[in-house]
C-alpha positions as CSV (number, residue, x, y, z in Angstrom):
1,X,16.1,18.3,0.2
2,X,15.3,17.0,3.3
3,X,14.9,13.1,5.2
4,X,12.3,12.4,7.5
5,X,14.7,9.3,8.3
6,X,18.0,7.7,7.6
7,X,15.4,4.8,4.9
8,X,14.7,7.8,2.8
9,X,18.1,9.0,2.4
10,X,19.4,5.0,1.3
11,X,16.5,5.2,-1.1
12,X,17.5,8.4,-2.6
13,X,21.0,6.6,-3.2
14,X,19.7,3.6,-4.3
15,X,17.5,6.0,-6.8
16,X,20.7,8.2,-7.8
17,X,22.5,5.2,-8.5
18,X,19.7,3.2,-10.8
19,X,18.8,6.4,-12.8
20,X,21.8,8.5,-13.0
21,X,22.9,11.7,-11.9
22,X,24.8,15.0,-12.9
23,X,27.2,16.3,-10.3
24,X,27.1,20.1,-9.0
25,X,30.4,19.6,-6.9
26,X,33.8,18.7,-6.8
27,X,33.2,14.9,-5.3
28,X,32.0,12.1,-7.1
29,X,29.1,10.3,-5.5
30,X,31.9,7.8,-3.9
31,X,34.0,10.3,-2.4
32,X,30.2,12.2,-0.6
33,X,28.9,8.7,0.4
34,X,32.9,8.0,2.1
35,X,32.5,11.6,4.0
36,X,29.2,10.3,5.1
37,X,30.0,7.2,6.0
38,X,33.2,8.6,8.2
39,X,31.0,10.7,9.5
40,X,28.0,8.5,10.7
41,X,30.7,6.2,11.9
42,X,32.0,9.0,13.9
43,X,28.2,8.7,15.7
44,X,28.7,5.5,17.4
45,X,33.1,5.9,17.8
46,X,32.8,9.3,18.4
47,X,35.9,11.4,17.0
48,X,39.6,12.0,18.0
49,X,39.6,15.7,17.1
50,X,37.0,18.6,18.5
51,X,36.6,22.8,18.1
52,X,37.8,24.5,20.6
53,X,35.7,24.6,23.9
54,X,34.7,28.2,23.8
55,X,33.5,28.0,19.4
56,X,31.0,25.1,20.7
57,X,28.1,26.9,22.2
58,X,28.9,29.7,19.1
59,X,28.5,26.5,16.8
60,X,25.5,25.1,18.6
61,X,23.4,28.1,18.2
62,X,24.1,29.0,15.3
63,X,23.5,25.1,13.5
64,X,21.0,23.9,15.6
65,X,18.2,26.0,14.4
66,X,19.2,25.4,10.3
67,X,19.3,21.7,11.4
68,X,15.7,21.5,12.8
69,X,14.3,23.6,9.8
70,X,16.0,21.2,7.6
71,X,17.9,24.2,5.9
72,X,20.9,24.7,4.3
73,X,23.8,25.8,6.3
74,X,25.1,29.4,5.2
75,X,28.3,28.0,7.0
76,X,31.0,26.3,5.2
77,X,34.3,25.2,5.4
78,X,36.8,22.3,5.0
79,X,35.6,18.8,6.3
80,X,38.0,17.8,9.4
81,X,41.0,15.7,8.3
82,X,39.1,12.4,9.1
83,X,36.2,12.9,7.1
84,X,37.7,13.9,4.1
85,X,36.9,11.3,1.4
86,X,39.1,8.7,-0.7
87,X,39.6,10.2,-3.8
88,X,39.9,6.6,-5.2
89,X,36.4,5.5,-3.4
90,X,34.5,2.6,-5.1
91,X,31.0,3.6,-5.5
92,X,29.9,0.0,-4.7
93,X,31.6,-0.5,-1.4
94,X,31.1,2.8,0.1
95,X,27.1,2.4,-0.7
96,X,26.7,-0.9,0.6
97,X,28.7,0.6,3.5
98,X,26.4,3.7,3.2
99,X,23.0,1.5,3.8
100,X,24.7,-0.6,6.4
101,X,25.9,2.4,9.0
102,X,22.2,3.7,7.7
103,X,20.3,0.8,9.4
104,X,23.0,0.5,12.2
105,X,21.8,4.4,13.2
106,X,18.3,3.5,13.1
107,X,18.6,0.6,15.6
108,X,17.0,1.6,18.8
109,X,19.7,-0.6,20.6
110,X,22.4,1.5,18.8
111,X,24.3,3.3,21.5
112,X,25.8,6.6,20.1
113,X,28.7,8.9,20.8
114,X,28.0,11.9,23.5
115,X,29.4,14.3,21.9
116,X,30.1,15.8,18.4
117,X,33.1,17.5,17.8
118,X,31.5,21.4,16.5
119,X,28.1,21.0,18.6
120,X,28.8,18.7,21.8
121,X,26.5,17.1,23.9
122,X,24.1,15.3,21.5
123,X,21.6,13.6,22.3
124,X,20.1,10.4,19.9
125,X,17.6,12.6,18.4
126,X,20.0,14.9,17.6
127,X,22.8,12.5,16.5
128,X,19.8,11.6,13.9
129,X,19.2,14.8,13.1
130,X,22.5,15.9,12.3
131,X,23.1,12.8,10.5
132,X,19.8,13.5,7.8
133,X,21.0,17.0,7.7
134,X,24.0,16.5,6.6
135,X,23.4,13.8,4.3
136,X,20.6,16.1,2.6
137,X,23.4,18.6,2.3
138,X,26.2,16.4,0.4
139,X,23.5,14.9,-2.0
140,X,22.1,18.1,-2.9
141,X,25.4,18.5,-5.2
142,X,23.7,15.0,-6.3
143,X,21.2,16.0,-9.2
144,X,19.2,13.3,-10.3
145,X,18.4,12.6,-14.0
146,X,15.2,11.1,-13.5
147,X,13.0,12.8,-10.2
148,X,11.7,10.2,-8.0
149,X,8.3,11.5,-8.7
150,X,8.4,10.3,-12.0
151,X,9.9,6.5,-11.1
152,X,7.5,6.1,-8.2
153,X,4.7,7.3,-10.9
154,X,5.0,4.6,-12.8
155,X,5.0,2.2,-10.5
């Protein structure tokens, strides 16, 4: 799964949402859309925790490559204090919250955070980048009941 922009990744939630889904992971679709929404948040606020200095560049050249193919990270680990979701999320709120940081990012006049905590320096494009690749990585634990390909063939 991949976005070409932050519009296709609201659509795909809108689509989850109308047509159901089957979840492959241990959050609901509130709790992923609240880690994404901390998270693009943490684009414009920037964050109050880092990696340490040296683990950067090590980060960086190892994630920067998967996130330009669009692939799926063979990293994992546990999401940083502050992005670790609600448990109690409502599904409404954190989509309408969801779509709003969505357009928000997309806003040429949008000024962004210089750094993220595990890569540093980022700049817009990459901000964007990182932000589609890691929504195309919580919402492939999304499985959809109905593909889009057969709602947008009807249509």
């Amino acid at each position: 799964m991949t976005f070409k922009n932050l519009n296709e990744a609201c659509d795909e939630v809108r689509h989850l949402r109308e047509y159901g889904y089957q979840l492959a992971g241990t959050w609901s679709l509130a709790q992923i859309l609240d880690h994404l929404n901390r998270s693009m948040q943490m684009t414009v606020d920037g964050a109050d925790f880092t990696f340490p200095a040296i683990l950067r560049p090590i980060f960086r050249l190892l994630m920067m490559p998967t996130l330009r193919k669009g692939k799926p990270s063979k990293l994992r680990g546990k999401a940083p204090q502050p992005l670790i979701p609600d448990p109690h999320a409502d599904e409404e709120t954190v989509a309408k919250r969801f779509y709003e940081l969505a357009e928000r990012l997309m806003h040429p006049d949008t000024e962004f955070a210089a750094s993220y905590p595990m890569l540093g320096r980022l700049s817009r494009e990459e901000w964007l980048l990182l932000q589609r690749w890691h929504i195309a990585h919580h919402l492939s634990f999304v499985v959809p009941e109905v593909s889009r390909t057969t709602t947008t063939s009807k249509h």
